[in-house]
NULOPA-497787 format. One line per field, with one value per residue: residue in one letter; x, y, z of N, C-alpha, C in turn. Coordinates in steps of 0.1 Angstrom, whole numbers, plus 2048, in hexadecimal, padded with zeros to 3 digits. Example, Ala and Ser with C-alpha at 12.3 -4.5 7.8 and 13.67 -1.06 7.14 Angstrom:
NULOPA-497787
kolba	(a_s)
n_x	(884_880)
n_y	(7C7_7EA)
n_z	(84E_847)
ca_x	(87B_889)
ca_y	(7D3_7F5)
ca_z	(84E_847)
c_x	(884_881)
c_y	(7DF_800)
c_z	(84E_84F)
This chain:
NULOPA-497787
kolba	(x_x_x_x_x_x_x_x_x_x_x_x_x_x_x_x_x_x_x_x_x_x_x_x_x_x_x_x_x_x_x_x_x_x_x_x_x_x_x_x_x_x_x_x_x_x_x_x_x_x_x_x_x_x_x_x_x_x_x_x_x_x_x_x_x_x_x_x_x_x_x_x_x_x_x_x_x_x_x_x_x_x_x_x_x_x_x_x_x_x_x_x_x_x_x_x_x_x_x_x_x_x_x_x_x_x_x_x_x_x_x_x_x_x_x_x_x_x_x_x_x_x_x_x_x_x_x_x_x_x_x_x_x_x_x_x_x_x_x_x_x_x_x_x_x_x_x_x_x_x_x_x_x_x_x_x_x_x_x_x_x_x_x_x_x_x_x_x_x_x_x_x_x_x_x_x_x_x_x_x_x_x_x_x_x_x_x_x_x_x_x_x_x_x_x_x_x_x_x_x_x_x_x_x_x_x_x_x_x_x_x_x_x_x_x_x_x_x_x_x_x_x_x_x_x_x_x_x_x_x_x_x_x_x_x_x_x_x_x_x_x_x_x_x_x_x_x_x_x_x_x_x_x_x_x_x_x_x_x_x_x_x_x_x_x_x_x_x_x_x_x_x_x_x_x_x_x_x_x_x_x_x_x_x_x_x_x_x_x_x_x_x_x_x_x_x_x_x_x_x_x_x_x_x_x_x_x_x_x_x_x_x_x_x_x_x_x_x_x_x_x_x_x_x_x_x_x_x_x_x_x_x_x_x_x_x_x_x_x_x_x)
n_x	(4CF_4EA_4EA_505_516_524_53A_554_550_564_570_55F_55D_572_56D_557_53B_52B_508_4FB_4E8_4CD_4C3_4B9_4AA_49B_488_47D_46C_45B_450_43B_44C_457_46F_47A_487_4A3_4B9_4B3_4A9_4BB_4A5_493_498_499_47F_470_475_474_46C_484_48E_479_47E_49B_497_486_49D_4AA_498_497_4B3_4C8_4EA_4F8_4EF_4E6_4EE_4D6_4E5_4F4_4EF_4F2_4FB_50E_50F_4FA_4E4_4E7_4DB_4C1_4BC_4C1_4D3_4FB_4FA_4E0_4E4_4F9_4EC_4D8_4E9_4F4_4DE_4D7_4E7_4DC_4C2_4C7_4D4_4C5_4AB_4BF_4BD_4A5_493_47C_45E_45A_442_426_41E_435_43E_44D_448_454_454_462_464_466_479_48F_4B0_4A5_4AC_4BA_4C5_4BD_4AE_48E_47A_455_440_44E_453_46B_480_48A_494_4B4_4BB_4C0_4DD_4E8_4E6_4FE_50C_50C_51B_512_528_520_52C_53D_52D_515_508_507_4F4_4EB_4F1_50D_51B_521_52F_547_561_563_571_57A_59D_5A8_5AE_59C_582_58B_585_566_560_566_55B_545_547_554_53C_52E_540_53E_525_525_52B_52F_53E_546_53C_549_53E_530_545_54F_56C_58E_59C_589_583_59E_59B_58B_591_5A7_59A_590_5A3_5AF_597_590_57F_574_572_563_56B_55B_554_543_53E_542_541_55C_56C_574_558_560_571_588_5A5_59D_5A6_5BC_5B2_5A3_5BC_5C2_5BD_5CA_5DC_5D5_5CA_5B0_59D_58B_57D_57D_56B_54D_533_50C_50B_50C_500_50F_52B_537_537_54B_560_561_576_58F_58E_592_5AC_5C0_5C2_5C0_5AD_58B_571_55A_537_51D_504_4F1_4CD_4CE_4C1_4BB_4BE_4AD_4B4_4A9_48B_488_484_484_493_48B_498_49D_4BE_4CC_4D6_4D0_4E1_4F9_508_517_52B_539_543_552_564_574_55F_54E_540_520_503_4EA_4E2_4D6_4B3_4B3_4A3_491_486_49C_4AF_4AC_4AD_4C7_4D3_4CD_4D8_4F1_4F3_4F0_509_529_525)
n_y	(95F_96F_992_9A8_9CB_9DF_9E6_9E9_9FA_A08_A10_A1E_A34_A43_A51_A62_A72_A58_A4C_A42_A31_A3A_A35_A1D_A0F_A25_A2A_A09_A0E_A20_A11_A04_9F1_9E4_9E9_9E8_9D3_9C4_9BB_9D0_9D7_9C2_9AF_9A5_99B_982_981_98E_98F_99E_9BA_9C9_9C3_9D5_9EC_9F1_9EF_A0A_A1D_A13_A1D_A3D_A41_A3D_A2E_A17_9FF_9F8_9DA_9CB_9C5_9D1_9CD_9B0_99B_978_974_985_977_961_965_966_94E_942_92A_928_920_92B_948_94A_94B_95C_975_96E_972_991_9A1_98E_99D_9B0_9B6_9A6_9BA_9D2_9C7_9BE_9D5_9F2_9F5_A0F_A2C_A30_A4E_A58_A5B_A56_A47_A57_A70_A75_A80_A67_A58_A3A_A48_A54_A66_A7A_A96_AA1_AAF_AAC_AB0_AC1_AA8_A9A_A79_A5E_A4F_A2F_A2D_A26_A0A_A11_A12_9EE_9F3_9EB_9E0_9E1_9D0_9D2_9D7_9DE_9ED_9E1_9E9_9ED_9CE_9CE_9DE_9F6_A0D_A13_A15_A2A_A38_A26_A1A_9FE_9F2_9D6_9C8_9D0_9B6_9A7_9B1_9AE_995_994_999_98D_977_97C_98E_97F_973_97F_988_96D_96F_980_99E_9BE_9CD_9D6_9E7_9F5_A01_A20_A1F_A2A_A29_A29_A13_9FD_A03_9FA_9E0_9D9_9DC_9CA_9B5_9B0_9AB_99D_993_999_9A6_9C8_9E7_A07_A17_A2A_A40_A43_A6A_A84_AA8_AAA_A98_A73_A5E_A4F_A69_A68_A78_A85_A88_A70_A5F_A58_A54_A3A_A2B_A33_A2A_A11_9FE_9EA_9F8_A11_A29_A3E_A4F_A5A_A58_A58_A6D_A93_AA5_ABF_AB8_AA5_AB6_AC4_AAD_A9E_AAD_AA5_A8F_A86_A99_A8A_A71_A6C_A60_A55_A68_A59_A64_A64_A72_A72_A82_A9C_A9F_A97_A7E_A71_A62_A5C_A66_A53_A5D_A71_A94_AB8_AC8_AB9_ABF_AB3_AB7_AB7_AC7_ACE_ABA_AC2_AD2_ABC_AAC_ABD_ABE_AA6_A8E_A70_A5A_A60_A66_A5D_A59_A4E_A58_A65_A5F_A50_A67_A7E_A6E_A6C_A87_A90_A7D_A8B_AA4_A98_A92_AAB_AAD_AC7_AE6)
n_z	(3D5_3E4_3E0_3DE_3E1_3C6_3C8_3E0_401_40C_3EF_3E3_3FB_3F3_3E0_3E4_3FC_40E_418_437_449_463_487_494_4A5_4AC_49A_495_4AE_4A5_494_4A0_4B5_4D3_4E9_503_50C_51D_504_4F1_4CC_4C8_4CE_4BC_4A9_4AB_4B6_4A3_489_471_477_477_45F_451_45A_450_437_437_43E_427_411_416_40F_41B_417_423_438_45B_46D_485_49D_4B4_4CC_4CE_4DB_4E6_4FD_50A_4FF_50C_523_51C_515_500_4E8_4E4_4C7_4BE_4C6_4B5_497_499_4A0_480_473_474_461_44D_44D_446_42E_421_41A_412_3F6_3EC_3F5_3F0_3DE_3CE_3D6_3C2_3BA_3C0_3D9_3FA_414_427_41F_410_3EA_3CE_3E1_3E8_3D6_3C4_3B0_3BB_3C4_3AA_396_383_36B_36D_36A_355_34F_364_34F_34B_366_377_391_3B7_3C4_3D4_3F3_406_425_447_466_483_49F_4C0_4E3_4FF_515_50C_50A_526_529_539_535_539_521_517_529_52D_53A_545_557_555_540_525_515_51E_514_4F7_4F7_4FB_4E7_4D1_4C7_4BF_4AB_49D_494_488_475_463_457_441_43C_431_43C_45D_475_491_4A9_4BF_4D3_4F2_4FD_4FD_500_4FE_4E7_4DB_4E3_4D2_4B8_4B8_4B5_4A0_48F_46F_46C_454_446_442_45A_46B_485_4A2_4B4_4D0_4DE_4F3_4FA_4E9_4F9_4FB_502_51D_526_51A_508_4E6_4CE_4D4_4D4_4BB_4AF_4B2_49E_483_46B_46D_455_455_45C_44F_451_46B_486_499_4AB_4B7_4C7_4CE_4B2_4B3_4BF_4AF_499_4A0_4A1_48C_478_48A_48B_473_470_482_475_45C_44D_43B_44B_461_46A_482_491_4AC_4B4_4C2_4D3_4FA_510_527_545_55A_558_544_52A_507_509_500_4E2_4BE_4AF_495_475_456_448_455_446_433_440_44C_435_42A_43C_43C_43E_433_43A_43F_459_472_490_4AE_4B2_499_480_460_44F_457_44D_42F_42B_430_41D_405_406_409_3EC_3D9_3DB_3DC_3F1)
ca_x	(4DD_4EB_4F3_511_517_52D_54C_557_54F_575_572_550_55F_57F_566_54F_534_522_4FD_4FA_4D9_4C8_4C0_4B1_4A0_48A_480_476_462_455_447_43A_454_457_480_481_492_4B5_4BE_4AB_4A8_4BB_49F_487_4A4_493_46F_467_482_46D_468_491_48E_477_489_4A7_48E_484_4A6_4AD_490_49B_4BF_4D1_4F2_4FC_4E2_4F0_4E8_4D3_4F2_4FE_4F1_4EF_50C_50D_509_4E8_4DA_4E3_4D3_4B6_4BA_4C4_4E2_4FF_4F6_4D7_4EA_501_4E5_4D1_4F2_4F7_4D0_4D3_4EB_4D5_4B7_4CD_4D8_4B3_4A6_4C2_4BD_497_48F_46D_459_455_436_422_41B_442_43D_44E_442_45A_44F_46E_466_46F_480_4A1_4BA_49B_4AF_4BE_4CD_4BF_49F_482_46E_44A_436_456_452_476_484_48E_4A0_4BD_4B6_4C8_4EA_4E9_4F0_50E_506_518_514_513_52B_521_537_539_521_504_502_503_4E4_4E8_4F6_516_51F_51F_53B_551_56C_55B_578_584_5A4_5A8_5AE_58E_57A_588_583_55A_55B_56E_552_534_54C_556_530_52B_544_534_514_528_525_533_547_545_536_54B_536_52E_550_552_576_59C_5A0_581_589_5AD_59A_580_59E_5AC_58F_58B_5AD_5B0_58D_58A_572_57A_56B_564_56D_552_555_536_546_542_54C_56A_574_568_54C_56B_578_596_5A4_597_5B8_5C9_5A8_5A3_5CD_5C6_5B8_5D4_5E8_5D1_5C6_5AA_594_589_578_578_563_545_51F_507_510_507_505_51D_532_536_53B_55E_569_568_586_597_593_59D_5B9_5CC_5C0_5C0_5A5_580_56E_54A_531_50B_504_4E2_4C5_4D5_4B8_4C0_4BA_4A8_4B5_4A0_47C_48B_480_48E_48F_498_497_4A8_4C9_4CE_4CA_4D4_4E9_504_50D_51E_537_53F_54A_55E_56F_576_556_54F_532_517_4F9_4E1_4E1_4C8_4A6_4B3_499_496_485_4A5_4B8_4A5_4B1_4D8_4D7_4C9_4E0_4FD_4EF_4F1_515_52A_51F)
ca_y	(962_97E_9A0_9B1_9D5_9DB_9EA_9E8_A03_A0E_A19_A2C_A41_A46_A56_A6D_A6C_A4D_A4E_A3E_A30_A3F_A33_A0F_A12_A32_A23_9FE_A16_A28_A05_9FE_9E9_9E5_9E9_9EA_9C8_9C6_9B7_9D8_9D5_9B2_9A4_9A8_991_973_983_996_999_9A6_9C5_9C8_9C4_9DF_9F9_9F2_9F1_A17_A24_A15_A28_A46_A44_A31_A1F_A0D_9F7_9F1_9D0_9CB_9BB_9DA_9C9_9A3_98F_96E_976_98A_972_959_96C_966_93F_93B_925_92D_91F_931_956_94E_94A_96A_97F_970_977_998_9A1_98D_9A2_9C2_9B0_9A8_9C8_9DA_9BE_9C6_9E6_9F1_9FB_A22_A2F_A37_A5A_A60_A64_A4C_A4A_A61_A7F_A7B_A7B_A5F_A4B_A3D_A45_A58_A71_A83_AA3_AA1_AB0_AA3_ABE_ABC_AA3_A90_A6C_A58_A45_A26_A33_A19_A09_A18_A06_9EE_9F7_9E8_9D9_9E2_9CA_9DC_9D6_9E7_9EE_9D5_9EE_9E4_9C2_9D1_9E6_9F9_A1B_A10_A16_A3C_A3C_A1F_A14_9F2_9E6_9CD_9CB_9CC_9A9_9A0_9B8_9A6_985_995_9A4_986_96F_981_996_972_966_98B_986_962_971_987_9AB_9C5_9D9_9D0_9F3_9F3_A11_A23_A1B_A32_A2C_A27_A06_9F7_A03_9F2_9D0_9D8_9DA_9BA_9AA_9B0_9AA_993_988_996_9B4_9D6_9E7_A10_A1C_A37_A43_A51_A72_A91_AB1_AAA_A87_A65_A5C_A50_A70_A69_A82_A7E_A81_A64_A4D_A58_A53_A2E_A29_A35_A20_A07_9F9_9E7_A06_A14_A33_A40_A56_A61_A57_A59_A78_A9B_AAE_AC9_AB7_AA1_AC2_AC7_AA3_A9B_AB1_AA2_A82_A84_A9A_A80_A5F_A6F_A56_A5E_A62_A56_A6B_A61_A7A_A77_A91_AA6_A9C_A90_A73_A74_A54_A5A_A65_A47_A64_A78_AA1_AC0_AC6_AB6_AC7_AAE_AC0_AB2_AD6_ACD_AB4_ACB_AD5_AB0_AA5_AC6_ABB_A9C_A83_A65_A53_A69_A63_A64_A4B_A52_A63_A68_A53_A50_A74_A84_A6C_A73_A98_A8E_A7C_A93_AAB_A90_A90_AB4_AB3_ACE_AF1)
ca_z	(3D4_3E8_3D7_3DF_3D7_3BE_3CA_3F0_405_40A_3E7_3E7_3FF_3EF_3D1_3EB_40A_411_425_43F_454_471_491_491_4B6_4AA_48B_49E_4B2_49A_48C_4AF_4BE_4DD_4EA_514_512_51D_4F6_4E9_4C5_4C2_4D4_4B3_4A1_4B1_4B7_49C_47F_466_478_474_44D_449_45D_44C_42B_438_437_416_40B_41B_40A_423_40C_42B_440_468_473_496_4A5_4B5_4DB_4D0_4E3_4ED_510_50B_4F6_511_52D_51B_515_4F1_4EC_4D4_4BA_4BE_4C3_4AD_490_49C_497_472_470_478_459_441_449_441_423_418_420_40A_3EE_3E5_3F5_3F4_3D0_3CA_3D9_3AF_3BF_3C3_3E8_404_424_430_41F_401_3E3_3CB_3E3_3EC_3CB_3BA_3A9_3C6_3BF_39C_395_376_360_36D_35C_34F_358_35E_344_34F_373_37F_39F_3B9_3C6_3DE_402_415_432_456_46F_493_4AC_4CC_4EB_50B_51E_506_50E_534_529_54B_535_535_512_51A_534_52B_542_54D_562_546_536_510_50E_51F_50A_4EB_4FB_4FB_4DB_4C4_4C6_4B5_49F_48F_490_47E_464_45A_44E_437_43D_42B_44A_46E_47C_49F_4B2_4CF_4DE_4FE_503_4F7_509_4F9_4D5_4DA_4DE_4C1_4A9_4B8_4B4_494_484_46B_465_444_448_448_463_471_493_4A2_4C4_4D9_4E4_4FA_4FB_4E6_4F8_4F8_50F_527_52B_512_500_4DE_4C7_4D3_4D5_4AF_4AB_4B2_48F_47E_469_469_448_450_460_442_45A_476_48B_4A2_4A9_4C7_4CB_4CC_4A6_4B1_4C0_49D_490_4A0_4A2_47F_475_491_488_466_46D_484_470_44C_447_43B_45A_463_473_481_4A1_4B4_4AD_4C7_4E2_503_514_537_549_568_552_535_51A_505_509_4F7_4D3_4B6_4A8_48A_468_443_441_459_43C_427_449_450_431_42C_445_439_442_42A_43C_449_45A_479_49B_4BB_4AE_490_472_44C_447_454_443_41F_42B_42E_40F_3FA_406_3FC_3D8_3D9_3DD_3E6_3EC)
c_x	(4DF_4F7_4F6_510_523_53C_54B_554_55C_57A_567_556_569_576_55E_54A_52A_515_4FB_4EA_4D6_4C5_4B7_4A2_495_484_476_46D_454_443_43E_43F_456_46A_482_489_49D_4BD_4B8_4A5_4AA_4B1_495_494_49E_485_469_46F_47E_468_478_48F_487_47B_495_4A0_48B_48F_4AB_4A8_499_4A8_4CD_4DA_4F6_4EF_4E8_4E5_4E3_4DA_4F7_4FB_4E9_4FF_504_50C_4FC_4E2_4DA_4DC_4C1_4B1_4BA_4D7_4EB_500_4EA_4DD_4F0_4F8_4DC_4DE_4F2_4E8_4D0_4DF_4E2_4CA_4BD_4CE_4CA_4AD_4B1_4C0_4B4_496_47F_46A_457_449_431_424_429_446_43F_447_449_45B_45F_468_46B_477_48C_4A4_4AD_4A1_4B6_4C8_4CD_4B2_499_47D_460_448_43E_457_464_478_48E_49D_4A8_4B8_4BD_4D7_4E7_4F2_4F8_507_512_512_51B_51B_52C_529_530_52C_512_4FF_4FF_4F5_4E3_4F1_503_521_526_526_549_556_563_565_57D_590_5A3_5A6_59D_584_57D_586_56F_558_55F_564_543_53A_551_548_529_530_53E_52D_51D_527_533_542_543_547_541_54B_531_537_551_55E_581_59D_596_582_597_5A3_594_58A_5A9_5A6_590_59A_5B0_5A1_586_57F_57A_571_56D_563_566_550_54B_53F_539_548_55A_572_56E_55E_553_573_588_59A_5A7_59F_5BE_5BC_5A7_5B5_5CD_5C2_5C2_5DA_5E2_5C8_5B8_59C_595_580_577_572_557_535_51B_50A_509_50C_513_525_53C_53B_548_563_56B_572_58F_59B_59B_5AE_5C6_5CA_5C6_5B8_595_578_55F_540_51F_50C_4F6_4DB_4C7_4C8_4BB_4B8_4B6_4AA_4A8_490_47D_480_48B_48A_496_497_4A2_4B2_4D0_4C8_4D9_4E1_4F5_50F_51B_52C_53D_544_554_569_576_56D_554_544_530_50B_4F0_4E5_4D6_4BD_4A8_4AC_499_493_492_4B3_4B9_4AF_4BE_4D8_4D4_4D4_4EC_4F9_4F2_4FE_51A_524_50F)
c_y	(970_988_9A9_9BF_9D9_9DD_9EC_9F4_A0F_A18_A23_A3B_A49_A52_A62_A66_A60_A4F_A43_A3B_A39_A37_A28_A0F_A19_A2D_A15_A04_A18_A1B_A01_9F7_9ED_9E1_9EA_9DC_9C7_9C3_9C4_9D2_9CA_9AD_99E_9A0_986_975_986_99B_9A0_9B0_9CE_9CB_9CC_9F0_9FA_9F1_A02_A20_A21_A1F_A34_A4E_A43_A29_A19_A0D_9F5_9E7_9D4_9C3_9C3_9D2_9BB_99E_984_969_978_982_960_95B_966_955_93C_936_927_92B_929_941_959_94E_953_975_97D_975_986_9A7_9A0_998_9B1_9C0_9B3_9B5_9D3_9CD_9C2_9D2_9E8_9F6_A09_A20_A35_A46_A62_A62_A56_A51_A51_A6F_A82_A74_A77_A54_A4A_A3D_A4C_A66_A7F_A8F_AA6_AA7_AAB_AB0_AB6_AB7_A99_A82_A62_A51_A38_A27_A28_A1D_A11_A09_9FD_9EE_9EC_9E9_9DB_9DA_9D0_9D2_9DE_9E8_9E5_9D8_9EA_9DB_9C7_9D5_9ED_A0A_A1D_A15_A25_A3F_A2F_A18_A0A_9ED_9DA_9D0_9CA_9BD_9A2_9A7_9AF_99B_983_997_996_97C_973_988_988_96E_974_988_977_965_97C_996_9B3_9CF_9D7_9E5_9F2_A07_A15_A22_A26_A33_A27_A12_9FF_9F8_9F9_9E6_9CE_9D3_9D0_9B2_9A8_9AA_99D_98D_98E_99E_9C1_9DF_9FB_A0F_A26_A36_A4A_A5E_A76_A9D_AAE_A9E_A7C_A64_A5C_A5C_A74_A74_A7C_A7B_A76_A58_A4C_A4F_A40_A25_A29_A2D_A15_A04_9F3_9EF_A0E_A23_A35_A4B_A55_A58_A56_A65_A85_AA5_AB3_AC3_AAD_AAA_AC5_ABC_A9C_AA1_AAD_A96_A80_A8D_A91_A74_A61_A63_A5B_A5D_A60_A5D_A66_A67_A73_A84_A9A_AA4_A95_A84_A74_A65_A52_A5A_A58_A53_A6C_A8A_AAA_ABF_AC2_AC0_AC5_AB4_ABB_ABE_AD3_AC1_AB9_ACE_AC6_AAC_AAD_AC4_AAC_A90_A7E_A5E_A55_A63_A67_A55_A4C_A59_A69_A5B_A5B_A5C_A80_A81_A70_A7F_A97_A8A_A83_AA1_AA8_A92_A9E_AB9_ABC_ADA_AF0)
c_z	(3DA_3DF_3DE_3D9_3CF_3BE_3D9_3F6_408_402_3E3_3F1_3FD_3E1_3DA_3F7_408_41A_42C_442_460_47F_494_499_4B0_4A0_490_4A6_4AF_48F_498_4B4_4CA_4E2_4F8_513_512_511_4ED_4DC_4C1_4C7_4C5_4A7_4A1_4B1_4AB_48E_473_46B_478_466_44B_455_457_43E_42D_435_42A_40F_40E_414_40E_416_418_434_44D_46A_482_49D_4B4_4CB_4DC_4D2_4E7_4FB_50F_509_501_51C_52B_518_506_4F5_4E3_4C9_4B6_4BC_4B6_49B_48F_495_489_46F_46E_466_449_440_444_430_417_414_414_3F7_3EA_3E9_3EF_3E6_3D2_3CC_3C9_3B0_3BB_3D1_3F0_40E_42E_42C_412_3F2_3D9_3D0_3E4_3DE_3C3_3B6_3B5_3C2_3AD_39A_386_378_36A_360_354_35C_35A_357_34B_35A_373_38E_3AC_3C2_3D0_3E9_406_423_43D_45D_47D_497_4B6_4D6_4F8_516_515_509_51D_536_536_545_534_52F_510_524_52E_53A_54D_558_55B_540_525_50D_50E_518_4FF_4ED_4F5_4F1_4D0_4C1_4BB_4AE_491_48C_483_470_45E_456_444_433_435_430_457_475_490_4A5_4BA_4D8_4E8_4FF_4FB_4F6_500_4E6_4D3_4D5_4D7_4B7_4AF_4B7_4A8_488_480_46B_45C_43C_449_44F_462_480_498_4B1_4C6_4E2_4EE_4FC_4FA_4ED_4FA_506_51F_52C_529_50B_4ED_4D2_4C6_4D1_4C4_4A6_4A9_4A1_482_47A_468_45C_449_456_456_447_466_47C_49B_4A1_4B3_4CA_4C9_4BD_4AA_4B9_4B6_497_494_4A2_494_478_47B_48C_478_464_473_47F_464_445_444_44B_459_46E_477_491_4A5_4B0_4B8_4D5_4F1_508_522_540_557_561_547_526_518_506_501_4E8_4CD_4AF_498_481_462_442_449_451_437_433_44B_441_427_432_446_438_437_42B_444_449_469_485_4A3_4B1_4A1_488_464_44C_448_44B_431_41E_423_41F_403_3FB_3FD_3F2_3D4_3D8_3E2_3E2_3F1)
């Protein structure tokens, strides 16, 4: 039987900040996966899904309350490129949900020691912002809640896999964007997810047809634009792309991810001052990306302490995307528990 968590995410954030997951890719990595294929991470949906359930088992630990599905670059295009038919895609996408699902459902047993594999200890929900007397053993802890499941929707440049995603303006109207998008956002909502993640959008035009995609089937969803220097990937100015959110009821956040920390750091007041909605933040570890070497350069900028400014400024559900993994998530969350101050 699948377990639900107990109150909607809508209202969790209505009460404080929510944690978020980190960066699926670095983690699949991390496990040794292998990701050059044009389906990156969906490809391990079909090949290898149990290396999915325990990355999304890591940030539970970690302290991850929302799991993102590996949806974020499975379409029914891609998945035909490769010779599955749709029945086939469309049973990979709901796949890709359940293992989120699973994965926040058990959750892994406490290391005896106290010590996860990411260097927190205790574990995800082990007392966070609470400290134990040496020597005192717990008394019968509660489990910790379970995570709320987002199921990724990525932007039309993902399936392109050619970088795309990070400029926008494909040459498509709106309609035909939602024409691309309305198909695996309905095969999303059949598997049951908790919130329909629609992220990484580069541009105005392509957010329109997200939030036409989506209306009316019954999900409530966040909006999270890959910025730049203050406007979206496209070169919009970032006000009015946030403004399109506005007013709508069934965008329960919106916000930022992919992105660089500081610039996170001045678009979360923005966004919550023209939406007046909580907003959602997950930057990148502030490293670049070398398209010509395909590595990455430059040190990380992500740090647990820029918490405390984002949800000053309004943020609701924080977390990590690119190169960001569970040990900086442990960080964030422990911060969260720490409240404010």
């Amino acid at each position: 039987m699948t377990v639900r968590p107990a109150r909607t995410l809508a209202a969790a954030l209505a009460q404080g900040p929510v944690v978020l997951d980190g960066g699926l890719a670095n983690q699949l990595e991390s496990q040794g996966c292998d990701l050059s294929d044009e389906l990156w991470s969906a490809r391990l949906l079909a090949d290898d899904p149990r290396q999915i359930q325990e990355a999304h088992t890591a940030y539970a630990r970690a302290g991850a309350q929302v799991l993102t599905t590996a949806s974020y670059q499975a379409t029914f295009e891609g998945f035909a490129r490769r010779g599955l038919s749709h029945q086939e895609a469309e049973l990979l996408l709901g796949r890709s949900v359940q293992l989120a699902r699973t994965a926040g459902e058990l959750g892994p047993a406490p290391d005896p020691a106290g010590e996860d594999p990411h260097g927190v200890r205790g574990g995800a929900g082990g007392g966070v912002g609470r400290g134990r007397g040496e020597g005192e053993a717990p008394q019968n802890p509660a489990p910790p809640p379970t995570p709320w499941v987002a199921a990724s929707v990525g932007p039309y440049g993902a399936f392109l896999a050619d970088g795309s995603e990070y400029r926008g303006r494909y040459g498509l109207s709106v309609r035909e964007l939602e024409r691309f998008h309305r198909p695996r956002i309905e095969a999303l909502v059949a598997a049951g997810p908790d919130v329909l993640a629609l992220e990484t959008v580069p541009d105005v035009d392509e957010a329109e047809a997200l939030l036409r995609a989506v209306e009316r089937c019954g999900v409530p969803v966040w909006l999270s634009y890959s910025i730049a220097g203050g406007r979206t990937r496209a070169g919009q100015d970032l006000a009015a792309a946030f403004a399109l959110a506005a007013g709508r009821d069934q965008v329960i956040a919106v916000g930022m991810n992919c992105c660089d920390p500081a610039d996170a750091d001045r678009a979360v007041p923005l966004a919550a001052s023209v939406t007046g909605k909580p907003v959602v933040v997950y930057p990148n570890s502030g490293e670049r990306w070398d398209a010509v070497g395909r590595r990455w350069t430059g040190g990380a900028t992500f740090e647990a302490a820029r918490v405390a400014e984002w949800t000053a400024a309004g943020a609701r559900l924080v977390g990590g995307c690119c190169r960001v993994g569970p040990a900086e998530i442990a960080r964030l969350a422990a911060r969260v528990g720490e409240g404010p101050g």
